[in-house]
LUMBA-548857 format. One record per residue (C-alpha): z, x, y; residue number from 1. Coordinates in Angstrom, 2 decimals. Layout:
<recs>
REC         z         x         y     k
REC         Z         X         Y   NUM
...
</recs>
This chain:
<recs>
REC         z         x         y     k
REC      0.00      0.00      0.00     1
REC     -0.94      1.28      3.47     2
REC     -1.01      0.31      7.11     3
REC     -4.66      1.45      9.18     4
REC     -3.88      2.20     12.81     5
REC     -6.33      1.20     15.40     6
REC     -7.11      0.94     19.19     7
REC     -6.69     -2.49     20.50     8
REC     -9.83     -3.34     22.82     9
REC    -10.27     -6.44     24.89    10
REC    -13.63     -7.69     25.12    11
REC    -15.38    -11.12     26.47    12
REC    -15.80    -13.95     23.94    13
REC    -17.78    -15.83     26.11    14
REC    -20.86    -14.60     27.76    15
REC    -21.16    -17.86     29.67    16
REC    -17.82    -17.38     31.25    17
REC    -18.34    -14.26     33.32    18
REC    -15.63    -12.33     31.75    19
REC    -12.71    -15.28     32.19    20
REC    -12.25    -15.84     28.31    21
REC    -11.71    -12.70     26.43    22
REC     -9.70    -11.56     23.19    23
REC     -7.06     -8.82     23.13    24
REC     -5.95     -7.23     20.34    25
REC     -9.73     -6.54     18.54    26
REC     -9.52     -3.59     16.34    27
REC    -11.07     -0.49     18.13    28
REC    -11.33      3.05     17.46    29
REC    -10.05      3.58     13.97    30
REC     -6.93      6.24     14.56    31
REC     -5.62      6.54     10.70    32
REC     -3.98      5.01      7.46    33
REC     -0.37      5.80      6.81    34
REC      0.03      5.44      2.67    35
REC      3.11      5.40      0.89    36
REC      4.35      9.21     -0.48    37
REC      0.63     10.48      1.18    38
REC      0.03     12.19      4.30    39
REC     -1.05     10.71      6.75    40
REC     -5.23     10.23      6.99    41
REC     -5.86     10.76     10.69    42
REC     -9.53     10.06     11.33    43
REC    -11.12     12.91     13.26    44
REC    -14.88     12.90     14.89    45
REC    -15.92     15.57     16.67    46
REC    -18.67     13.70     18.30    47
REC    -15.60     11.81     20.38    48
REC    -14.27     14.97     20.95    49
REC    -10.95     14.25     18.62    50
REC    -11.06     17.24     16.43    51
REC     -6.87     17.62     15.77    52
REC     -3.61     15.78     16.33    53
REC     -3.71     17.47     19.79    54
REC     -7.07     15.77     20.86    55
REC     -5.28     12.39     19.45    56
REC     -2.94     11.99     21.95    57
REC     -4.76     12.70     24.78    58
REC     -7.20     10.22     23.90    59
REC     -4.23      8.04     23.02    60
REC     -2.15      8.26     25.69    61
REC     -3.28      5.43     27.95    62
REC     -4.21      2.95     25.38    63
REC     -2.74      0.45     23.40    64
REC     -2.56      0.66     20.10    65
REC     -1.87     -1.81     17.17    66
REC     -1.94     -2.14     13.24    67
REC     -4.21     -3.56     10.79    68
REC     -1.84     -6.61     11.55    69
REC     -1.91     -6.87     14.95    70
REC      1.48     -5.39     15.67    71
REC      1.48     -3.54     18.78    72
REC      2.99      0.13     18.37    73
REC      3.34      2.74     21.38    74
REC      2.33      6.40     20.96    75
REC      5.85      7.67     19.79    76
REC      6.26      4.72     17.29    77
REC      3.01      6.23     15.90    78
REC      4.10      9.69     15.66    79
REC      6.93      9.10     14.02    80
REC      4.65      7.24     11.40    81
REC      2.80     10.36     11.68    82
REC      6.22     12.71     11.04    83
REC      8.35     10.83      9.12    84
REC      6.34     11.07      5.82    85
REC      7.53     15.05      5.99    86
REC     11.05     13.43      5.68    87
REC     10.66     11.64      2.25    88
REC      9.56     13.19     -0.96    89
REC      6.22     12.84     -1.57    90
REC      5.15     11.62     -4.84    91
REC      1.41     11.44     -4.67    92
REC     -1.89     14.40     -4.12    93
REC     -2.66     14.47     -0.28    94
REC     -4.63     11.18      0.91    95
REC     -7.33     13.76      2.04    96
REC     -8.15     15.99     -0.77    97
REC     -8.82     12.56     -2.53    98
REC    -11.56     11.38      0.42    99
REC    -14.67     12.05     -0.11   100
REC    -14.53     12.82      4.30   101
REC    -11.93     15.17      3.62   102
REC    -11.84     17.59      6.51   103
REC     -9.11     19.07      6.00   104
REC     -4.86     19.43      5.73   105
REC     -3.32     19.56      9.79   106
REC     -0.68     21.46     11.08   107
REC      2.04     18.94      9.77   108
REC      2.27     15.97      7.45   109
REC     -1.58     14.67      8.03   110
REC     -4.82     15.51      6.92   111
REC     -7.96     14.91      8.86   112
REC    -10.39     12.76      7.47   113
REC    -14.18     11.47      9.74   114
REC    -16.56      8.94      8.84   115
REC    -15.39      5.72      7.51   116
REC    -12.17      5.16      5.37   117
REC     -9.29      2.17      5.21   118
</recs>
């Protein structure tokens, strides 16, 4: 069981309306899938310019982000989905070397993973 990460994105529903009906909360930019006992899968693309953790939270810090549920989470409640998975015993291989977009392993619990994954 796992929980995908995502940038939440407002755009217009109606294109009648000039922009007065829109929907928050529509999944963006895909950040990353926390897994139980795995490291973290944070999804890299270079062509964004998000190569490492690092070029994460700059691009996160002024956004909003939310889970594959809708749940709203800020950019330390993330991170420390990010870190606390160093702080249990992990029972399973590394999400990444699994992936088929396996990048590879970051400086700390995570691996980087591009291209499409959930």
């Amino acid at each position: 069981m796992g929980t995908n990460y995502y940038v939440s994105e407002t755009i217009d529903i109606c294109p009648h309306c000039n922009g007065k009906i829109k929907s928050e909360n529509v999944f963006g930019y895909h950040i990353g899938k926390s897994s139980g006992g795995c490291d973290f899968a944070l999804h890299v693309d270079a062509d964004a310019g998000i190569k490492n953790l690092e070029d994460m939270i700059v691009f996160l810090i002024d956004k909003k982000i939310i889970d594959e549920y809708g749940r709203s989470i800020t950019l330390e409640g993330l991170l420390n989905v990010i870190f606390r998975i160093a702080l249990r015993d992990r029972n399973q291989p590394e999400f990444g070397e699994r992936h088929e977009n396996y990048v590879g392993h970051g400086e700390g619990p995570y691996d980087y993973i591009s291209g499409e994954f959930s």
